[in-house]
C-alpha positions as CSV (number, residue, x, y, z in Angstrom):
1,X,0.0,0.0,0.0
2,X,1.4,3.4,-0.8
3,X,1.6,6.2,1.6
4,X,2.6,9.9,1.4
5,X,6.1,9.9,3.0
6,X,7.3,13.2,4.4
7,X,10.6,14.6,3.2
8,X,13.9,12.0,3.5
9,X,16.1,12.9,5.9
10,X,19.5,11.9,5.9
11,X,20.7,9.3,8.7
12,X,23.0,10.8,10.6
13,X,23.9,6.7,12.2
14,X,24.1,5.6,8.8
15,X,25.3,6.7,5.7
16,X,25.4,10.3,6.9
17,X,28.2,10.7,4.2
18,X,26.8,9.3,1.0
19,X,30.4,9.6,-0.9
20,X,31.2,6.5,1.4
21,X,28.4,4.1,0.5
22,X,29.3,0.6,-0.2
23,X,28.3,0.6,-4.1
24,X,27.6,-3.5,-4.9
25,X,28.5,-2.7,-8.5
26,X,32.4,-1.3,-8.2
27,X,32.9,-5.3,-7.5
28,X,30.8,-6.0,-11.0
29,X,32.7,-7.3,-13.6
30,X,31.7,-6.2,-17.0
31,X,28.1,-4.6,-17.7
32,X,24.9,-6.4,-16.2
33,X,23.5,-8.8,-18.8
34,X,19.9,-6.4,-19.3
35,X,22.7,-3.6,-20.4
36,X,24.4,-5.7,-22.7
37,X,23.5,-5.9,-26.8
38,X,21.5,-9.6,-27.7
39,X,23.4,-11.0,-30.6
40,X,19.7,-12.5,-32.1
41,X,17.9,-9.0,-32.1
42,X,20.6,-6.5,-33.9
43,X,18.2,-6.2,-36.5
44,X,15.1,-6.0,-34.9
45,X,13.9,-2.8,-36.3
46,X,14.4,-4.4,-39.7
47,X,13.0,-8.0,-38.9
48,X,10.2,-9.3,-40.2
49,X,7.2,-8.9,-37.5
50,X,6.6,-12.4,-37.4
51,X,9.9,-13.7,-37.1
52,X,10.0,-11.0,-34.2
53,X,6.7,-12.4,-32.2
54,X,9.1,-15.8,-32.6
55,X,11.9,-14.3,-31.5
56,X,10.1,-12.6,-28.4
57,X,8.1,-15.9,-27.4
58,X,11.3,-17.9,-28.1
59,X,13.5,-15.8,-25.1
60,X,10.4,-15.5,-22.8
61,X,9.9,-19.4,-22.9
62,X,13.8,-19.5,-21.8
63,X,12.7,-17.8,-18.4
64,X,11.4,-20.5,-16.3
65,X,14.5,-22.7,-16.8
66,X,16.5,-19.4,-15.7
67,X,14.4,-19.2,-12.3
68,X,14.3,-22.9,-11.6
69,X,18.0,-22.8,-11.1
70,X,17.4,-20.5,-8.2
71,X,14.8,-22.6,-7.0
72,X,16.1,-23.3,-3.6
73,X,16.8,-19.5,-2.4
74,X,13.3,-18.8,-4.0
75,X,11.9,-21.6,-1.7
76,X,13.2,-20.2,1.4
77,X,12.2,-16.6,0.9
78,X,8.6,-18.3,0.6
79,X,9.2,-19.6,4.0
80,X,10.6,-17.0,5.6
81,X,7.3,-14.6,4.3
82,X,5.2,-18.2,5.6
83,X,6.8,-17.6,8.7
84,X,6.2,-13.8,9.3
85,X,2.5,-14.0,8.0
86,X,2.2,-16.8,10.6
87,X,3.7,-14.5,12.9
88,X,1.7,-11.1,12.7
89,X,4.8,-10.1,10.2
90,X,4.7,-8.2,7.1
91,X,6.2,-8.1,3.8
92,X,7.8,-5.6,1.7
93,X,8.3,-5.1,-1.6
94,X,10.8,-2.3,-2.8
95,X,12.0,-1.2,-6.1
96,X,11.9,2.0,-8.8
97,X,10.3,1.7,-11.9
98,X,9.1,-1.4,-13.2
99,X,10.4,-3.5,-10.7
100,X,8.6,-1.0,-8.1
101,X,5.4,-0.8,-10.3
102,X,5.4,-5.0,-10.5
103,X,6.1,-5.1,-6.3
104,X,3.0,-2.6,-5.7
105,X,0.9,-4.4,-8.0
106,X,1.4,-8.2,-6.2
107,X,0.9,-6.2,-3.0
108,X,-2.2,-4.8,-4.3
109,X,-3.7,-7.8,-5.4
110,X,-3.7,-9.4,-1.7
111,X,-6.3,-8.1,0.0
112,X,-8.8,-9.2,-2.6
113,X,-7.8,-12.4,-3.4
114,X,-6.8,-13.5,0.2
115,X,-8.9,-11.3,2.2
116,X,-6.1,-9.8,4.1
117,X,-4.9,-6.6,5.7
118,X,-3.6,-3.9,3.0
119,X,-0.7,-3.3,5.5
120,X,0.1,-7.4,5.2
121,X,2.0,-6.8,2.0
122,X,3.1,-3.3,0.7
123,X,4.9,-1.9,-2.2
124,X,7.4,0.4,-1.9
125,X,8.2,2.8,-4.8
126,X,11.1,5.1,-5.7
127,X,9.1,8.3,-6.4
128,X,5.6,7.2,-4.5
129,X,2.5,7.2,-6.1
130,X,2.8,9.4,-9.0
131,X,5.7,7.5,-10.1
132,X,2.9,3.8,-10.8
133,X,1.9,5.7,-14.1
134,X,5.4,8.0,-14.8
135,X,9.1,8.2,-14.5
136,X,10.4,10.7,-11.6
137,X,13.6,11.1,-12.5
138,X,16.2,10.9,-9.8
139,X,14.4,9.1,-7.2
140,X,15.6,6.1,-7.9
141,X,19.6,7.5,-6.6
142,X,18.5,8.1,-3.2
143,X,19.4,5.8,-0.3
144,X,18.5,7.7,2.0
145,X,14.5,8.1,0.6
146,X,14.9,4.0,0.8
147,X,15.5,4.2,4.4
148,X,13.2,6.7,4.9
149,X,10.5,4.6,3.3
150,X,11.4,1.6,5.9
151,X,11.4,3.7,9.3
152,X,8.3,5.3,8.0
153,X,6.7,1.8,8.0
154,X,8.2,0.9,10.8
155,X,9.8,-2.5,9.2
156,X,10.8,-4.6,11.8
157,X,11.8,-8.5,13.3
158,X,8.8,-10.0,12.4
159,X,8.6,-8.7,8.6
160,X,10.2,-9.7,5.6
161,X,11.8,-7.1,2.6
162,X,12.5,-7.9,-0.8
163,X,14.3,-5.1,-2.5
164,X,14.0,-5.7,-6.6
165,X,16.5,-4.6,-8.9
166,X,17.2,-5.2,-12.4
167,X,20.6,-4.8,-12.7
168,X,21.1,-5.2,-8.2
169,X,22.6,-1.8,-8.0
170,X,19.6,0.3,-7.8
171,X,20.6,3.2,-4.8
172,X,17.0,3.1,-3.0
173,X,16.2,-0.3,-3.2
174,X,20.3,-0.9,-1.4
175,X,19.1,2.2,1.3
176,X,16.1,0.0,2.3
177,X,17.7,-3.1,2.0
178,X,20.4,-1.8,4.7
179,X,17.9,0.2,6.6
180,X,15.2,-3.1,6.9
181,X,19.3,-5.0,8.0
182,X,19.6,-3.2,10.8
183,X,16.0,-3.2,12.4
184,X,16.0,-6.9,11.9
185,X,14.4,-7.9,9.6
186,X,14.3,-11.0,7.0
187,X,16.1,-9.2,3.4
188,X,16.0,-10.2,0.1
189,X,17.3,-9.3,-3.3
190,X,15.6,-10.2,-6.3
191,X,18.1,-9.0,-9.5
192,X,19.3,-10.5,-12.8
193,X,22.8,-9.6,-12.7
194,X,24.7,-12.6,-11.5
195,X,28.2,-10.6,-12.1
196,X,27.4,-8.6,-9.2
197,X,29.4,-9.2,-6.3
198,X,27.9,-7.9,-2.9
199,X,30.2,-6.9,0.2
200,X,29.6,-9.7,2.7
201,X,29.3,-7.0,5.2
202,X,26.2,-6.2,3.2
203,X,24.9,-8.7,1.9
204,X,20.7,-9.9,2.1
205,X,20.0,-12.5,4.0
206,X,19.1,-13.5,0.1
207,X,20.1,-13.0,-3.2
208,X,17.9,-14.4,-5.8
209,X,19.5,-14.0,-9.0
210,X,18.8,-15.8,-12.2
211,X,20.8,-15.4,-15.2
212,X,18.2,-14.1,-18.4
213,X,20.6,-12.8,-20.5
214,X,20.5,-10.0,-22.5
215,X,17.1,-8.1,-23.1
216,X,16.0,-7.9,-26.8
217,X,15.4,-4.5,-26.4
218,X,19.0,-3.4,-24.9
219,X,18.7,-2.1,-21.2
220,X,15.2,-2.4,-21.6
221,X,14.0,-4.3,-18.6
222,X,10.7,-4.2,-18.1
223,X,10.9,-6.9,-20.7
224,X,12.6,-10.3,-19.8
225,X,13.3,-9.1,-16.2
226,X,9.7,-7.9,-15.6
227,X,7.8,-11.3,-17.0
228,X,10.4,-13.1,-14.2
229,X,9.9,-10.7,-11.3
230,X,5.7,-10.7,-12.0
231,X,6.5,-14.9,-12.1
232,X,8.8,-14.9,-8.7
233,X,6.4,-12.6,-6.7
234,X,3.7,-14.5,-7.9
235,X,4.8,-17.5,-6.2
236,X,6.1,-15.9,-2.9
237,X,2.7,-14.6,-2.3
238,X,0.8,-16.8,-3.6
239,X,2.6,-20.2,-1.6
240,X,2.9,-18.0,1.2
241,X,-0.7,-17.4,2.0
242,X,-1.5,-21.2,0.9
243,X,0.7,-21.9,3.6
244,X,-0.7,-19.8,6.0
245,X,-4.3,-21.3,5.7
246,X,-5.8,-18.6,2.8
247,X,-6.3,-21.4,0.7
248,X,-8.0,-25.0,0.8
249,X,-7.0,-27.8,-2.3
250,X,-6.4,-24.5,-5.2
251,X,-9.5,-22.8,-3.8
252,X,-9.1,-18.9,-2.7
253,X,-11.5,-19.8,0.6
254,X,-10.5,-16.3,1.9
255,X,-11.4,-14.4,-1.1
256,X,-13.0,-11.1,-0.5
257,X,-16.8,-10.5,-2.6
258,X,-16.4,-7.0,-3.7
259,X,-17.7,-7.0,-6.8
260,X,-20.3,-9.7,-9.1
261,X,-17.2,-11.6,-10.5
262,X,-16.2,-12.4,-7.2
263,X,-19.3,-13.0,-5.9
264,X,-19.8,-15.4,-8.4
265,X,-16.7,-17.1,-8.1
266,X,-17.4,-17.4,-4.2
267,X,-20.2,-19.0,-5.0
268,X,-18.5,-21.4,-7.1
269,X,-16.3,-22.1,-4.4
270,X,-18.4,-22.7,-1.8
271,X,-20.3,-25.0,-4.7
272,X,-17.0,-27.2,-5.2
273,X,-16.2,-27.7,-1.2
274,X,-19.6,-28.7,-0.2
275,X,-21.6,-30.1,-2.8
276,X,-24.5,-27.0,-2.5
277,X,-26.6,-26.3,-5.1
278,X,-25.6,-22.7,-6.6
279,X,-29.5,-21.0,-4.3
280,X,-28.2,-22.7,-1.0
281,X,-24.3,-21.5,-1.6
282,X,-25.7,-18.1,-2.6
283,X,-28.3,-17.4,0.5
284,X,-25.4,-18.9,3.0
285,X,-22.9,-16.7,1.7
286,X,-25.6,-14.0,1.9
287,X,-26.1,-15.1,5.9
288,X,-22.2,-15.3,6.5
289,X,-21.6,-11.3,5.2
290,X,-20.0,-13.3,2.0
291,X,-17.0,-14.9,4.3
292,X,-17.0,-18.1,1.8
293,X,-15.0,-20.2,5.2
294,X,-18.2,-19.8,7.4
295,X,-20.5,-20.1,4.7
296,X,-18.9,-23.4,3.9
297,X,-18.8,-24.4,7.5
298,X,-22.1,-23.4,7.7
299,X,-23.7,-25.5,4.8
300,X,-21.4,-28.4,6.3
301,X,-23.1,-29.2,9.3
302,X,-26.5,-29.4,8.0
């Protein structure tokens, strides 16, 4: 969820002199694969538009292969966000751009489709709000508005924070990363620059980083590296609240009604756990304030 934060202030325990922030890229060898030119696309603004849909579906079908191999950090960031939803813990999502835009739209989608708090899983975006729908240049260099945006929320022991990067060297996303370190929290990187090497001193807890390769479009990453961050977050949140009793079988029992769709597919669900006919799931949803768990329970004991 985004809030209005009030002006970043510079910490004066950390980082009070930016000049002598740890930088994860001076250890970077070479440029980030996103930045560098794809040898099959030199030509694109030549190539034939169907042989470019091929060439586009051909890369994107290379990406789950590419997040598999990080399978096992990916696993336990799931658990550790398990864990802290278990707990009364939060998580947080932090990045500029797309990878901001992609964080605050998972968060977004929680509450409806899990029935949960909006403050369970929040979005954190260099820029704020007006940055969702344009670019606001410069906001993505500041540490210190990265650490602001984690004191502000008062991230703490119980919660878990996934800064996400592109290239892993994004200045905000590395202020809340160190800022969410040193109150405690679970952190996470989620970046597609394997090259990087990261300071032990300040390292995540995490760093999940799968190797896509170049983008087709050079640099431009809200292309391969957005379609994996929208597929990683949708598994941390999704397995996450499965785990934590949001979900029976593949069913969304904690879905919240808001609107007809919903309330049809409540229905549906209700339907499919207790056998009702679609009047009887209906009126009991209707008696329960359309909680599809207690109208389930409900239509179970009769």
């Amino acid at each position: 969820r985004l809030a209005k934060l009030p002006p970043a202030k510079p910490s004066a325990t950390v980082w009070a002199d930016r000049s002598a922030l740890p930088v994860p890229g001076l250890a970077q060898r070479g440029p980030a694969p996103p930045a560098q030119r794809h040898p099959r696309s030199m030509q694109l603004d030549r190539m034939p538009l169907g042989q470019a849909v091929d060439l586009f579906l051909d890369e994107d079908s290379q990406l789950p292969a590419a997040i598999a191999r990080e399978k096992n950090k990916i696993v336990r960031v799931i658990g550790w966000v398990r864990d802290a939803f278990q707990n009364g813990g939060r998580l947080f999502y932090c990045g500029a751009g797309t990878s901001g835009r992609l964080g605050v739209l998972d968060a977004s989608e929680c509450p409806p489709t899990f029935r949960v708090d909006p403050e369970q899983v929040q979005g954190i975006i260099a820029g704020g709000q007006p940055a969702l729908y344009r670019s606001i240049e410069g906001a993505e260099d500041d540490p210190d508005a990265g650490a602001e945006a984690v004191r502000f929320r008062g991230v703490g022991k119980k919660d878990v924070f996934i800064g996400i990067a592109a290239s892993g060297r994004t200045p905000f996303v590395w202020g809340g990363i160190w800022e969410a370190n040193r109150r405690g929290a679970k952190t996470a990187l989620l970046c597609f620059n394997p090259k990087l090497r990261i300071p032990r001193d300040n390292r995540p807890d995490a760093v999940i980083e799968p190797d896509l390769g170049p983008e087709l479009l050079t640099g431009s990453t809200r292309l391969k590296s957005g379609t994996a961050t929208k597929l990683i977050l949708n598994m941390i949140t999704t397995l996450a609240m499965a785990k934590s009793g949001k979900v029976i079988g593949n069913l969304m029992i904690d879905l919240d009604p808001s609107n007809t769709k919903l309330r049809d597919r409540a229905v549906r669900i209700v339907r499919q756990l207790t056998q009702a006919s679609a009047d009887a799931a209906r009126r009991a949803l209707e008696q329960s304030g359309w909680n599809v768990k207690k109208a389930a329970a409900c239509l179970a004991k009769r």
